[in-house]
C-alpha positions as CSV (number, residue, x, y, z in Angstrom):
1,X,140.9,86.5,91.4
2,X,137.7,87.5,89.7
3,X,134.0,86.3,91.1
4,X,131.6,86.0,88.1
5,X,128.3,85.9,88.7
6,X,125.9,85.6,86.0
7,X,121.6,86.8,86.5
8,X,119.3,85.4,84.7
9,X,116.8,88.1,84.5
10,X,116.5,90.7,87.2
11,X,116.5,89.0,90.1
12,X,116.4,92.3,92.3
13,X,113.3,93.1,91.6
14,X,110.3,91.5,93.4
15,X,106.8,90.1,91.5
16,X,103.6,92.2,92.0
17,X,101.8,91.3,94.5
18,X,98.9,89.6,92.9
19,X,95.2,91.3,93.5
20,X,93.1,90.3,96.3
21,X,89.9,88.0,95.9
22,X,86.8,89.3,96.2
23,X,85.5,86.3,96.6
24,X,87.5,85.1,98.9
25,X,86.8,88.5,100.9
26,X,83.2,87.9,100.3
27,X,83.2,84.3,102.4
28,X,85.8,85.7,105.2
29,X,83.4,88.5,105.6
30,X,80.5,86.7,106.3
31,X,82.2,84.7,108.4
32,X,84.2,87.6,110.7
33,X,82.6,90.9,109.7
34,X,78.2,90.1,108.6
35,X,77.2,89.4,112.2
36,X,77.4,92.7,113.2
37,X,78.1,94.8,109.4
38,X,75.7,92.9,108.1
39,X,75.1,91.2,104.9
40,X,76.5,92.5,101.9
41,X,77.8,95.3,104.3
42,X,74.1,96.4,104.9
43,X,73.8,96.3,108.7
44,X,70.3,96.3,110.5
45,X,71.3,98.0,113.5
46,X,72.7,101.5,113.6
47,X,75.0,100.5,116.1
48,X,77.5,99.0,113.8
49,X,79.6,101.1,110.7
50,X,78.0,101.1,107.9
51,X,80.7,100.0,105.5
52,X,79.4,101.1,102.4
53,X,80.2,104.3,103.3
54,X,84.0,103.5,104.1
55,X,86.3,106.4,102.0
56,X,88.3,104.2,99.0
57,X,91.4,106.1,100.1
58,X,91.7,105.3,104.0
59,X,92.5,102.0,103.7
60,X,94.9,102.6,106.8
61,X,92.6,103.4,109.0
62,X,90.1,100.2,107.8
63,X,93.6,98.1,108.6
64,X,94.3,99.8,112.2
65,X,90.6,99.0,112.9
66,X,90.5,95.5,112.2
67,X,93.8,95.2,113.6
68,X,93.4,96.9,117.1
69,X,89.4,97.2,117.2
70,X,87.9,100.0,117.6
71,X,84.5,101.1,120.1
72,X,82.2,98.1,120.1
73,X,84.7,95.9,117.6
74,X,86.6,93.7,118.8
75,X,90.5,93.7,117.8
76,X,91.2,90.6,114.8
77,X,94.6,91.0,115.0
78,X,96.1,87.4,114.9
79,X,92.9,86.0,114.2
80,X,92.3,87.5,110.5
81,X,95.8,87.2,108.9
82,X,97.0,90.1,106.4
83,X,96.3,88.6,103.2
84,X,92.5,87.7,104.5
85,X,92.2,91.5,105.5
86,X,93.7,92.4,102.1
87,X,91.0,89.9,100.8
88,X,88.4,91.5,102.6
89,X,89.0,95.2,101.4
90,X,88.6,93.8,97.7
91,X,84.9,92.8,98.8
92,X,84.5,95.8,100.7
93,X,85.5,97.3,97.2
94,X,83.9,95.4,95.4
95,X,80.7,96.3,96.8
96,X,81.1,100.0,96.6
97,X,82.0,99.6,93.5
98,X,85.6,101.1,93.7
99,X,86.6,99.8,90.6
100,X,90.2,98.8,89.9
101,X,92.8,99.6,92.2
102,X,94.7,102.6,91.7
């Protein structure tokens, strides 16, 4: 006996994952990152990384930080979910002015 299946489309392949929100970084950053990075990522203590100099390509490291903390900052894993971090490093982006993703 033969089993017919019939696709429509290509049902294998997955939808890109749509961009992350600036603005929607932009308000999760003020309210888990500005107190200390300050606004706009301009920080008035020393004390804190300044995150307008954070390297395009390491986004890795940016996600272990907010994920496990790192020195003075606190771990946000469970508290800021993924897609808010992903939000977050479009703002972080944004600011630098990145430009589109590669």
């Amino acid at each position: 006996m033969a089993l017919l299946v019939l696709f429509t489309g290509n049902v294998f392949s997955q939808a890109p994952a749509p961009e992350a929100d600036p603005e929607a970084g932009r308000r999760l950053y003020t309210s888990f990152c500005a107190r200390c990075h300050g606004i706009n990522l301009v920080s008035s203590s020393g004390a804190y990384f300044d995150l307008r100099t954070f390297p395009r390509d390491d986004k890795e490291r940016y996600l272990k930080s907010v994920n496990e903390g790192k020195r003075a900052m606190p771990a946000w894993k469970g508290i800021v979910k993924p897609d808010e971090m992903e939000a977050i490093w479009a703002y972080i982006g944004k600011v630098n002015n990145w430009g589109p993703s590669k």
